[in-house]
DSSP file (Angstrom, degrees, kcal/mol; ACC not computed):
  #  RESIDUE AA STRUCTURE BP1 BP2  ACC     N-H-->O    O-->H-N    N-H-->O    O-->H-N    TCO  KAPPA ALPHA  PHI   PSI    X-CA   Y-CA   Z-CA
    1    1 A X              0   0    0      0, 0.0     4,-0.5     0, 0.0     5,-0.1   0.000 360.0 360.0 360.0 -39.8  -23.4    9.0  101.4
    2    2 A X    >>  +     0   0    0      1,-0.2     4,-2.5     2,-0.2     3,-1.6   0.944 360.0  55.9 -70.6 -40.2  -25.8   10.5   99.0
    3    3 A X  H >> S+     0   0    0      1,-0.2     4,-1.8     2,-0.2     3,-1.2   0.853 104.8  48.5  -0.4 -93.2  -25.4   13.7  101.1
    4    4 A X  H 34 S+     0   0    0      1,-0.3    -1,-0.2     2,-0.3    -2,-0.2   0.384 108.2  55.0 -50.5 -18.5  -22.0   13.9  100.6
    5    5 A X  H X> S+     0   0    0     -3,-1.6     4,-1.9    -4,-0.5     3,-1.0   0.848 111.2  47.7 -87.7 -46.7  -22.5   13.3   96.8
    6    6 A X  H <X S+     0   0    0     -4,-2.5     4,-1.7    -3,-1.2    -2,-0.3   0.822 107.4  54.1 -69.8 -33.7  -24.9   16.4   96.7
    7    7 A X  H 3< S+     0   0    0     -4,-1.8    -1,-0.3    -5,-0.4    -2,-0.2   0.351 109.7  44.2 -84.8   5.8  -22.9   18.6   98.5
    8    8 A X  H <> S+     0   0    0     -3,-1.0     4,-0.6    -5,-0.3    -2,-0.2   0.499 112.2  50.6-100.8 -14.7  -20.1   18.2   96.5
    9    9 A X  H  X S+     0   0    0     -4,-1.9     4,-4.1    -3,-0.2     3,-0.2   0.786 111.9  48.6 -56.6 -60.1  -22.0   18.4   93.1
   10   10 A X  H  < S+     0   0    0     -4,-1.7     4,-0.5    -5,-0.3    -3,-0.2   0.882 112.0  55.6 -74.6 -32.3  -23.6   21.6   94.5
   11   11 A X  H >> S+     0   0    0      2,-0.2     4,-1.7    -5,-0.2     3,-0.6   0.903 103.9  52.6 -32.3 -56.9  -19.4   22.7   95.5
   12   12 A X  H 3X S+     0   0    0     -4,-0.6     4,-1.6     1,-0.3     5,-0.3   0.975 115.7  37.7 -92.8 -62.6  -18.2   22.2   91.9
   13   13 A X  H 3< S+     0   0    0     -4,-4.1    -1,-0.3     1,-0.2    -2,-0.2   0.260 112.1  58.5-110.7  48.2  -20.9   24.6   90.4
   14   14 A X  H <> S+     0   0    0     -3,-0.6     4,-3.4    -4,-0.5    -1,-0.2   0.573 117.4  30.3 -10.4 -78.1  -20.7   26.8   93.2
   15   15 A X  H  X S+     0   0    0     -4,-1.7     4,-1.5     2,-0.2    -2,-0.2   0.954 120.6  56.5 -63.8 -52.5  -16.9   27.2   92.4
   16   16 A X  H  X S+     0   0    0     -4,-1.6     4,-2.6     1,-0.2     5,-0.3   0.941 111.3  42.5 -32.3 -91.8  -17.9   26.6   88.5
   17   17 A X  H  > S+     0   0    0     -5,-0.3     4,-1.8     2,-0.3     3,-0.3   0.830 115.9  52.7 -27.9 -55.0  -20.6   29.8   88.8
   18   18 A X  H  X S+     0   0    0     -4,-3.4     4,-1.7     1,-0.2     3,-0.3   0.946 108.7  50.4 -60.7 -59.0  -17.7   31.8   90.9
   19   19 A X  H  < S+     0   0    0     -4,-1.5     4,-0.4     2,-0.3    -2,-0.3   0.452 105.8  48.2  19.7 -58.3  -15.3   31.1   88.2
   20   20 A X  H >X S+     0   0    0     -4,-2.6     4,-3.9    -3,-0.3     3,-3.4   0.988 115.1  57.1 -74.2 -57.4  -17.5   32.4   85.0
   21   21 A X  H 3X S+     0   0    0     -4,-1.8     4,-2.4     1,-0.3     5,-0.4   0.779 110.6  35.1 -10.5 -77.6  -17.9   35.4   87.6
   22   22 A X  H 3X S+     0   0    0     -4,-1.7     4,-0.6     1,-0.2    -1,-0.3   0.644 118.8  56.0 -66.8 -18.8  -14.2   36.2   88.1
   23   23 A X  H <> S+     0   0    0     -3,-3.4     4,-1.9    -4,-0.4     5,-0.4   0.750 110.3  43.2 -98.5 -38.2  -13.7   35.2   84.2
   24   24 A X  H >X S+     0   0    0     -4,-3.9     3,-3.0     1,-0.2     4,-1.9   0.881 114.3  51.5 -77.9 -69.9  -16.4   37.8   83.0
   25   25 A X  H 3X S+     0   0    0     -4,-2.4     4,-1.1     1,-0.3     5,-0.4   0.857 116.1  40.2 -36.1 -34.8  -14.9   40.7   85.6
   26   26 A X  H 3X S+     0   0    0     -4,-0.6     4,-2.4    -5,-0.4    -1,-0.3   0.942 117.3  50.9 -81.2 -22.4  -11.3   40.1   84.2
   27   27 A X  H <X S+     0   0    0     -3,-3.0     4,-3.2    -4,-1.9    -2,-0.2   0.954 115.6  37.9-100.4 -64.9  -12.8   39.9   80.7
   28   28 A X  H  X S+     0   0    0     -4,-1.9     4,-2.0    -5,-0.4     5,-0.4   0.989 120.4  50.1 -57.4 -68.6  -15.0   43.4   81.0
   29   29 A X  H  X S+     0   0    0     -4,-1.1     4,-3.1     1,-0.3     5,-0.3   0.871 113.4  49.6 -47.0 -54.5  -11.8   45.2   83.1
   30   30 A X  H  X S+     0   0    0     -4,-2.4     4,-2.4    -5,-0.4    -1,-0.3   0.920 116.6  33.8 -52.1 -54.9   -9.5   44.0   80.4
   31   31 A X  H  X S+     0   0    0     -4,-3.2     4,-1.2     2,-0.2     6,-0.3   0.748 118.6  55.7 -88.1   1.6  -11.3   45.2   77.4
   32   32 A X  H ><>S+     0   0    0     -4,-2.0     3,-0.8    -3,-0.3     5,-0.6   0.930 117.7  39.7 -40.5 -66.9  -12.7   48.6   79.5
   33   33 A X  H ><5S+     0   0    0     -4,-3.1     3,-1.3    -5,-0.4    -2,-0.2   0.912 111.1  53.3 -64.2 -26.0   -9.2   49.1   80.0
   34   34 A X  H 3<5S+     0   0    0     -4,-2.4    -1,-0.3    -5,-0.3    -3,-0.2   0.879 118.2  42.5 -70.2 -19.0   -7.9   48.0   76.4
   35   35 A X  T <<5S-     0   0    0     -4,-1.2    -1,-0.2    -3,-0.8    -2,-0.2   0.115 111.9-121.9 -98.0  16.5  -10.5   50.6   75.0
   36   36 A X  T < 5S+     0   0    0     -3,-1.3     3,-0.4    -4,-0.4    -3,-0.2   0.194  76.8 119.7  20.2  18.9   -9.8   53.2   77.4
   37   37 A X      < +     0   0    0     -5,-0.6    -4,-0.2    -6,-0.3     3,-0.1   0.086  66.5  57.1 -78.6  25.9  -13.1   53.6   78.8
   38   38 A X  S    S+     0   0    0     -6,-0.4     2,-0.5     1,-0.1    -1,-0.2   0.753  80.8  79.3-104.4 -32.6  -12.4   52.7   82.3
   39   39 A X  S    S+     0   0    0     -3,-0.4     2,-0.2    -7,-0.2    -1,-0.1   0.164  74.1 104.5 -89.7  35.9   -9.8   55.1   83.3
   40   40 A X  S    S-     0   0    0     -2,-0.5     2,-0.2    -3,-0.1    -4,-0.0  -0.566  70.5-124.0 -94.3 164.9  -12.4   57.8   83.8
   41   41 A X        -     0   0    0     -2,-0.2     2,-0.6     0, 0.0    -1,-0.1  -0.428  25.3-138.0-104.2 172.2  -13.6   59.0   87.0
   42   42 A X        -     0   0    0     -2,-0.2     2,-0.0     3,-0.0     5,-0.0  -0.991  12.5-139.2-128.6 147.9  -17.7   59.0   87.8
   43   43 A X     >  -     0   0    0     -2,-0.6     4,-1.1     1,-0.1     5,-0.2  -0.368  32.4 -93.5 -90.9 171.6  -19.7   61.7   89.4
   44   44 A X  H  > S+     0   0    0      1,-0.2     4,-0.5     2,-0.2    -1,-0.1   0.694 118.5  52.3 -62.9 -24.4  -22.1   61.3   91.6
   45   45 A X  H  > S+     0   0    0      2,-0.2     4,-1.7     1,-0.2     5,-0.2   0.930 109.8  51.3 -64.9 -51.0  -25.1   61.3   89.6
   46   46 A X  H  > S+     0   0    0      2,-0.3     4,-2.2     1,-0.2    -2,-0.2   0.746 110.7  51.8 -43.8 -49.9  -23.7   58.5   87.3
   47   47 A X  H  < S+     0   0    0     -4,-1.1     5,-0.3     1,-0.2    -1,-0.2   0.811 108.6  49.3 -81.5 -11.5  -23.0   56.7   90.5
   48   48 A X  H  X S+     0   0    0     -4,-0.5     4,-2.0    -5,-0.2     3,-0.5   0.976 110.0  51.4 -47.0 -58.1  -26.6   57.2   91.6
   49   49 A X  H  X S+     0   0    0     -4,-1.7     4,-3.3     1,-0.4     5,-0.4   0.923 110.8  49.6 -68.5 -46.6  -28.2   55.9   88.2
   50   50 A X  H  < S+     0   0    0     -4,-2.2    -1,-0.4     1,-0.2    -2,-0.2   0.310 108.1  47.0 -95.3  34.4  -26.3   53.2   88.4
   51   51 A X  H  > S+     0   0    0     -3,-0.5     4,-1.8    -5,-0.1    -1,-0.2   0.463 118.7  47.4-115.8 -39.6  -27.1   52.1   92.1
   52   52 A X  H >X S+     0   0    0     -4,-2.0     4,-2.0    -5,-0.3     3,-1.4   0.994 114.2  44.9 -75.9 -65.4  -30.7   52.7   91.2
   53   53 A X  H 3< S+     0   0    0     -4,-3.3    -1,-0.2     1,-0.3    -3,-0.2   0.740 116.7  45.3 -49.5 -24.2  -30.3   50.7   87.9
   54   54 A X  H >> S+     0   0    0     -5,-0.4     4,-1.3     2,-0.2     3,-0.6   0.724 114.7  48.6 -75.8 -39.8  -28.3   47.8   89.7
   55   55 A X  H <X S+     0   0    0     -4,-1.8     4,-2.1    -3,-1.4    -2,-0.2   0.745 111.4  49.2-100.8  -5.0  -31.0   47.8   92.5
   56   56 A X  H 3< S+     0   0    0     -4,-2.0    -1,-0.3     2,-0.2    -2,-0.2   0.281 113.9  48.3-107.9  11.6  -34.2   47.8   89.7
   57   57 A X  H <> S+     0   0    0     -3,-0.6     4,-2.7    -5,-0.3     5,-0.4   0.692 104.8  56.1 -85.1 -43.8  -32.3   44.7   87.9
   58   58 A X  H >X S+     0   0    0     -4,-1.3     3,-1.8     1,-0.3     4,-1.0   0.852 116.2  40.6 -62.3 -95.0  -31.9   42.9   91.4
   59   59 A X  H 3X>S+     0   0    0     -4,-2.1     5,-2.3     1,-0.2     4,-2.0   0.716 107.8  63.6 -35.7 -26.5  -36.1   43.4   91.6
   60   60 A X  H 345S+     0   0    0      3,-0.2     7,-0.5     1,-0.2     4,-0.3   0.983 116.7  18.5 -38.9 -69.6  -36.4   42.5   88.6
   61   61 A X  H <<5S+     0   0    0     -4,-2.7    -2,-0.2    -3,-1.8    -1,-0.2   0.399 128.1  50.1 -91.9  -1.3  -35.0   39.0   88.7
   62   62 A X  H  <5S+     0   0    0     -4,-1.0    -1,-0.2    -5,-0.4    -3,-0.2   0.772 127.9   1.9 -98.0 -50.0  -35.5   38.5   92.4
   63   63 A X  T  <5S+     0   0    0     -4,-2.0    -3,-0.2    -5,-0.4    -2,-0.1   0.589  89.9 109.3-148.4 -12.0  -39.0   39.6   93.1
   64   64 A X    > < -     0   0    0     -5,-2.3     3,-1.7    -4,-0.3     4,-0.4  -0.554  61.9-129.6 -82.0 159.9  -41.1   40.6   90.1
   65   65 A X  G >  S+     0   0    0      1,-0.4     3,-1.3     2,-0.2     4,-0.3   0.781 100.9  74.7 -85.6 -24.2  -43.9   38.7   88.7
   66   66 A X  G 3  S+     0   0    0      1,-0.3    -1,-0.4     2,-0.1     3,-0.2   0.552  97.3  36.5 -25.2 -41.9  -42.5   39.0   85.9
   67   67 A X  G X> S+     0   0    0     -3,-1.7     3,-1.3    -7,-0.5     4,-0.8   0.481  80.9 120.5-101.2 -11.3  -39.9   36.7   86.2
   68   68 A X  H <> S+     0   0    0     -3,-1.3     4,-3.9    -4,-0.4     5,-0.3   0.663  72.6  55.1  57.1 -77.3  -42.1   34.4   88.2
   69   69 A X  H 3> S+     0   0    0     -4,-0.3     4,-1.6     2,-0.2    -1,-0.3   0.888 109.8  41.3 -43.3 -61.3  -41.6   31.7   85.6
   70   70 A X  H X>>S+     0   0    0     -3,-1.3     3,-3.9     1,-0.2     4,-0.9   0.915 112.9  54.3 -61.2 -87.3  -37.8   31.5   85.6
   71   71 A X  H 3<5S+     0   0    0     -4,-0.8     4,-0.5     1,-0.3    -1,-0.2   0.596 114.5  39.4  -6.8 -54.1  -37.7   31.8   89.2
   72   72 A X  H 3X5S+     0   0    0     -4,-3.9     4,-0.5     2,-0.2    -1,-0.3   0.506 108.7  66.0-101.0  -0.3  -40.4   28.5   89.8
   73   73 A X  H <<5S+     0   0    0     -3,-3.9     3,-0.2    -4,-1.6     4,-0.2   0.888 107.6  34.3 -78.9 -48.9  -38.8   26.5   87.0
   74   74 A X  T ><5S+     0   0    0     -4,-0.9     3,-0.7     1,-0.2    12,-0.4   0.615 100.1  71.6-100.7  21.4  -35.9   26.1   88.4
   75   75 A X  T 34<S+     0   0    0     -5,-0.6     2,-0.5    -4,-0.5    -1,-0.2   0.975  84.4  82.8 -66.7 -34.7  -36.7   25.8   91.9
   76   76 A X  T 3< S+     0   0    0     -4,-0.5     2,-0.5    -3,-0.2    -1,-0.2   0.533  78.1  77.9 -41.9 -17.5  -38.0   22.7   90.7
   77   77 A X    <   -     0   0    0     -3,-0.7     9,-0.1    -2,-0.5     3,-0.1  -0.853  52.1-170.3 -92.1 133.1  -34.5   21.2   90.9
   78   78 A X  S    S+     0   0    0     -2,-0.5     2,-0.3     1,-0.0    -1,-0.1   0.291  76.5  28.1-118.7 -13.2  -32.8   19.9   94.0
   79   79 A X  S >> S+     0   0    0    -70,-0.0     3,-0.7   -69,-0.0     4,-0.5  -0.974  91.4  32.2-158.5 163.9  -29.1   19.4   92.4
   80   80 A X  H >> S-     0   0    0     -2,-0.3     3,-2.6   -74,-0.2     4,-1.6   0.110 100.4 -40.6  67.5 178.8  -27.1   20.8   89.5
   81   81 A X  H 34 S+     0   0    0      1,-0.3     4,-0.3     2,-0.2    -1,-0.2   0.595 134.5  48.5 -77.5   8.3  -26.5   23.9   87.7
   82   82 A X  H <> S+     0   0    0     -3,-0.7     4,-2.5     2,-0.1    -1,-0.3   0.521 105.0  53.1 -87.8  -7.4  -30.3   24.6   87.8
   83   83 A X  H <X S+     0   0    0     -3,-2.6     4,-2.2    -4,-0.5    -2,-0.2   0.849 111.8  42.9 -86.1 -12.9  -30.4   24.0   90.9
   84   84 A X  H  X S+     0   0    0     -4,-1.6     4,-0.8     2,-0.2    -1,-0.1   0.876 115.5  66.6 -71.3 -37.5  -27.0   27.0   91.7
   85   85 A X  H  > S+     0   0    0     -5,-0.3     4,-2.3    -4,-0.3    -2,-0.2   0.895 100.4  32.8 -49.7 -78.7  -29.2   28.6   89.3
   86   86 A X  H  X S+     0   0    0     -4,-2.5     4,-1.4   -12,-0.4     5,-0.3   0.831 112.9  57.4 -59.7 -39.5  -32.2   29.0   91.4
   87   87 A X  H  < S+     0   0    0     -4,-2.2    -2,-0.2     2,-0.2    -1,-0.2   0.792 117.5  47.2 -79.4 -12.4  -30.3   29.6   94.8
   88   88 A X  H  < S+     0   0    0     -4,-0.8     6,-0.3    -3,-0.2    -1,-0.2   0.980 107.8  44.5 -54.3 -76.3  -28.9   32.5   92.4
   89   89 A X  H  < S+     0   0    0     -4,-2.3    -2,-0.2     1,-0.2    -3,-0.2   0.915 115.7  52.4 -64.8 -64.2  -31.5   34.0   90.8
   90   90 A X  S  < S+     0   0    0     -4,-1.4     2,-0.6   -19,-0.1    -1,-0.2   0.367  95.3  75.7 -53.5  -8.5  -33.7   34.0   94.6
   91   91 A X     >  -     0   0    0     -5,-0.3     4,-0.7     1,-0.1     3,-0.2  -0.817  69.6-152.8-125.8 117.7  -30.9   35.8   96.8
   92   92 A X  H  > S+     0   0    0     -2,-0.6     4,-1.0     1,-0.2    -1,-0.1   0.717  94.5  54.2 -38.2 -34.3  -30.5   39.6   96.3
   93   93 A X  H  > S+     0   0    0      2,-0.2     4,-1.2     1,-0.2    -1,-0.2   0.801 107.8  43.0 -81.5 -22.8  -27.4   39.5   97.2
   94   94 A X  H  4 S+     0   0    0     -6,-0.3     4,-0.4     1,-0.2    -1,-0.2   0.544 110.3  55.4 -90.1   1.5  -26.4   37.1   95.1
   95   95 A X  H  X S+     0   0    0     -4,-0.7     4,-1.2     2,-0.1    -1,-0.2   0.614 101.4  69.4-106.3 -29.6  -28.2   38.6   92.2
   96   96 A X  H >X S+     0   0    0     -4,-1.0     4,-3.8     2,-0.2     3,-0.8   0.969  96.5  46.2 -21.8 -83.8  -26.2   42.1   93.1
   97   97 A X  H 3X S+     0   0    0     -4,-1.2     4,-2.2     1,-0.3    -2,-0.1   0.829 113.3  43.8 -52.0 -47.7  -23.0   41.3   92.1
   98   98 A X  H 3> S+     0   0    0     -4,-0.4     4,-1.9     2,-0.3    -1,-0.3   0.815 123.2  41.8 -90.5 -25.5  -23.7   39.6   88.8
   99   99 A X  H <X S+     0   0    0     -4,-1.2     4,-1.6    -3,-0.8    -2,-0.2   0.783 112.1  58.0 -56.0 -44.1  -26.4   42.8   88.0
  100  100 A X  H >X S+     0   0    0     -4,-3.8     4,-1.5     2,-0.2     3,-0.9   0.991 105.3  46.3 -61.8 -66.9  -23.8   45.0   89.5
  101  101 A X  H 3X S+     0   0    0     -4,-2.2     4,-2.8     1,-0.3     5,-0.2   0.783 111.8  54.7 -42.1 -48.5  -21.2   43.9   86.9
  102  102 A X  H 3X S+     0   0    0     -4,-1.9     4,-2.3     3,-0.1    -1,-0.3   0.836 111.4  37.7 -88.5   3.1  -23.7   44.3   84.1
  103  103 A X  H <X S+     0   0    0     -4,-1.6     4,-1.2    -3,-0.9     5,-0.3   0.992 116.9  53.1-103.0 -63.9  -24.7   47.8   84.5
  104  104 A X  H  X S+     0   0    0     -4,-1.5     4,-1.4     2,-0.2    -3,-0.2   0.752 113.5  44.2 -10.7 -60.0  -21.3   48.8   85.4
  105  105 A X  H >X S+     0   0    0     -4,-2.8     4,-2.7     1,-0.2     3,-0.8   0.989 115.1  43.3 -70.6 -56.1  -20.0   47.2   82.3
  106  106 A X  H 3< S+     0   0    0     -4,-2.3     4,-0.4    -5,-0.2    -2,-0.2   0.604 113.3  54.0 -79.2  15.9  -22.6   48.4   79.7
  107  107 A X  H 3< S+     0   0    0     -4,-1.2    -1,-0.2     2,-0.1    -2,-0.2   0.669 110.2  44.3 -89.2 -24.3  -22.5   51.9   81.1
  108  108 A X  H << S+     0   0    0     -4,-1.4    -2,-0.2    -3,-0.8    -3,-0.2   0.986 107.7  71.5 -71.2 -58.2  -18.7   52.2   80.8
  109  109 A X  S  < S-     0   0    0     -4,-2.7     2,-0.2    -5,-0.1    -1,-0.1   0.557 108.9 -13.8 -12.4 -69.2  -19.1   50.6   77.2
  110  110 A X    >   -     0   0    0     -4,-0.4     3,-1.1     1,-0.0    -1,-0.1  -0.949  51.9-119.5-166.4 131.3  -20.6   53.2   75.3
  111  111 A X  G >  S+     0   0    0      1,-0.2     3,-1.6    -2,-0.2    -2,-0.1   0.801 113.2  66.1 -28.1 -42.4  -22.3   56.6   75.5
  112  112 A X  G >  S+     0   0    0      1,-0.3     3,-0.6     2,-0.1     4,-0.5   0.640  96.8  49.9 -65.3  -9.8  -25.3   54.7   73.8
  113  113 A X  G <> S+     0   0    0     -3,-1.1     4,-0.8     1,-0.2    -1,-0.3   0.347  85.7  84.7-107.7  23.3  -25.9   52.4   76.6
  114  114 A X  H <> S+     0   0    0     -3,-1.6     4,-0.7     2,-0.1    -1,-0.2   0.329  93.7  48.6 -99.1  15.6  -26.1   55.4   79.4
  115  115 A X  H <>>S+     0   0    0     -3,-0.6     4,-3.9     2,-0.1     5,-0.6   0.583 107.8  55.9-114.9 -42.2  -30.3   56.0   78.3
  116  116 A X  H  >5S+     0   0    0     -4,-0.5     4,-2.6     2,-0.2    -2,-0.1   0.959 113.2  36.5 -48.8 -46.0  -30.6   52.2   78.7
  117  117 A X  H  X5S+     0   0    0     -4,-0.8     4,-2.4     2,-0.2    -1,-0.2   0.957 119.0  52.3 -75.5 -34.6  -29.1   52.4   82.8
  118  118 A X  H  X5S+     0   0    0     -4,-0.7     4,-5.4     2,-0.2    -2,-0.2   0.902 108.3  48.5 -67.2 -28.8  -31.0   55.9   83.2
  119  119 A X  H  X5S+     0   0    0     -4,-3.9     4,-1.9     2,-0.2     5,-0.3   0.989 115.3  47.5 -72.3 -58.3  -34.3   54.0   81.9
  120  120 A X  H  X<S+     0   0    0     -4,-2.6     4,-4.1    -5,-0.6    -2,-0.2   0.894 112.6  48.9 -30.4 -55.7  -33.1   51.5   84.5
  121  121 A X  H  X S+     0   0    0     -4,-2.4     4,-0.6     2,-0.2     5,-0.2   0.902 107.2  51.9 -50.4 -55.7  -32.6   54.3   87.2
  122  122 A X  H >X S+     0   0    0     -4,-5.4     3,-1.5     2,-0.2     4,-0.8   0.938 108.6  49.7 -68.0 -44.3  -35.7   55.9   86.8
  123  123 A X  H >X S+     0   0    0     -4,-1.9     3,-2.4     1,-0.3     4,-1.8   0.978 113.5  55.6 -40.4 -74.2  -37.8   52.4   87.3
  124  124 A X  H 3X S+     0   0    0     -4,-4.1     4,-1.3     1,-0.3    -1,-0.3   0.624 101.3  42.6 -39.1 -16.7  -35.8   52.0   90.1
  125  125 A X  H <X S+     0   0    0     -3,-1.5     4,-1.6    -4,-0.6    -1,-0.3   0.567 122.9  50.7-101.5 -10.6  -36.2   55.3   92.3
  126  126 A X  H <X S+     0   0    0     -3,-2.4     4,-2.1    -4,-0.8    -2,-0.2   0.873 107.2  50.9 -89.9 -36.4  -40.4   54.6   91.2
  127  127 A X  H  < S+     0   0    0     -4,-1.8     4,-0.3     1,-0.2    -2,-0.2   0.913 117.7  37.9 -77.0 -20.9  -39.9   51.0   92.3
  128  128 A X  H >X S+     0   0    0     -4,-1.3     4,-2.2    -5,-0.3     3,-0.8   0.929 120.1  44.9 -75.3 -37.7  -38.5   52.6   95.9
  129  129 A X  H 3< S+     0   0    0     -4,-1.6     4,-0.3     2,-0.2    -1,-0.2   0.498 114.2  52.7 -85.5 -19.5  -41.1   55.7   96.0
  130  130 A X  T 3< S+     0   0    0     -4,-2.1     4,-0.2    -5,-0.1    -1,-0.2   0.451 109.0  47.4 -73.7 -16.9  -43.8   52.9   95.0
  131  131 A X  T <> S+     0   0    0     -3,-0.8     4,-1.9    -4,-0.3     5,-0.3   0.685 113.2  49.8-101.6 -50.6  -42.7   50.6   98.0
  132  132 A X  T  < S+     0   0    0     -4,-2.2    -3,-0.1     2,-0.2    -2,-0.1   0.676 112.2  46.9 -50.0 -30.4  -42.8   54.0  100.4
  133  133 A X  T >4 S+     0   0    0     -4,-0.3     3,-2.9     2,-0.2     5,-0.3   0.912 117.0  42.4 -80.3 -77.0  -46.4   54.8   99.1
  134  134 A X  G >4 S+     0   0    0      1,-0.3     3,-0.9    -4,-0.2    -2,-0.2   0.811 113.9  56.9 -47.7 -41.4  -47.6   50.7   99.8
  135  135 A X  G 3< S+     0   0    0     -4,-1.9    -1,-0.3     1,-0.2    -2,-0.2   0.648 111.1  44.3 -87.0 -10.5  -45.5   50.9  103.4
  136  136 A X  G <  S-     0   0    0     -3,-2.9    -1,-0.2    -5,-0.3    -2,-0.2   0.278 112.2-118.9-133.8  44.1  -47.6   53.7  104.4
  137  137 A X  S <  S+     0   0    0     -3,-0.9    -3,-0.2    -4,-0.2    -2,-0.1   0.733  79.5 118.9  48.4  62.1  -50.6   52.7  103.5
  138  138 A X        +     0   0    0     -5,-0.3     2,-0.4     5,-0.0    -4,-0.2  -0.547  39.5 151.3-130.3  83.6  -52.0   55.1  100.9
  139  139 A X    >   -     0   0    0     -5,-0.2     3,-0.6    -6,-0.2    -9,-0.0  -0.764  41.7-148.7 -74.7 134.3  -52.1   51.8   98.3
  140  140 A X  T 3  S+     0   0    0     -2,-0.4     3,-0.3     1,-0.2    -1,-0.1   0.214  92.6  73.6-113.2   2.4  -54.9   53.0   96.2
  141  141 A X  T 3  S+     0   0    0      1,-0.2    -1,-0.2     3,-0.0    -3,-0.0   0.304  94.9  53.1-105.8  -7.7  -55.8   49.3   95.7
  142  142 A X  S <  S+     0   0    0     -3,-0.6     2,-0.3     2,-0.1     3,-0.3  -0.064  83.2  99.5-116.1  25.8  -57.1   49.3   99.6
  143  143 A X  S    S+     0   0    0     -3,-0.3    -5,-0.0     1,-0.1    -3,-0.0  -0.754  85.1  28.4 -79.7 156.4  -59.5   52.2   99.3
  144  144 A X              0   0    0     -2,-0.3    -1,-0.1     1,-0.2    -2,-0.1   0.155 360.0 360.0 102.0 -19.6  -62.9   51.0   98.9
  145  145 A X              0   0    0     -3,-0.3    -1,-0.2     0, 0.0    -2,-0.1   0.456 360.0 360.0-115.6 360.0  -62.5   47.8  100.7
């Protein structure tokens, strides 16, 4: 029975989590669109920066050590909205969408937030060209040993 209790706990802020989700995407589209800053097209570079800036938040909160902290407090929980929390924050993919949404929104926002996604962009294409170096083994931290 206690199963059944936990998997329906972990249901509701599931749906709860999708919910703020779908609430913040209609909420950003609506005032994009009330401020006319949506109905522009994006080039390709723009969409570059912001795949690179989307994919160096996703490491961010996913896998750097940085975030280390957040990450192992709430695994510590086995039920509740730390525990949606953690299964969140620890899947890429699930850590995508909601990254994807803010770098999408505060680059549509305002000119002033496009240095903020490029600062993003560029950590990203270092964190991929830093991953390329380490997977073919000229890590500069293994000479010597």
């Amino acid at each position: 029975m206690n199963e059944e209790i936990y998997k329906n706990s972990q249901a509701f802020w599931h749906n709860f989590f999708s919910a703020i989700f779908l609430a913040l995407v209609a909420s950003a589209t609506y005032y994009l669109n009330l401020t006319h800053k949506l109905g522009r097209e994006i080039s390709w570079f723009d969409f570059t920066l912001l795949f690179f800036a989307t994919f160096r938040l996703i490491r961010l909160f996913v896998y750097d050590t940085i975030t280390e902290h957040v990450r192992g407090y709430l695994r510590r929980y086995s039920s509740g909205y730390r525990r949606e929390l953690s299964m969140l924050i620890n899947c890429p993919w699930c850590t995508g969408i909601w990254a994807g949404l803010f770098v999408a929104f505060i680059f549509f926002l305002s000119p002033l937030t496009h240095f903020f996604v490029l600062l993003l962009a560029i950590s990203g294409l270092g964190s991929i060209v830093q991953t390329i170096i380490w997977r073919v083994g000229l890590d500069p931290r293994e000479r010597g040993k």
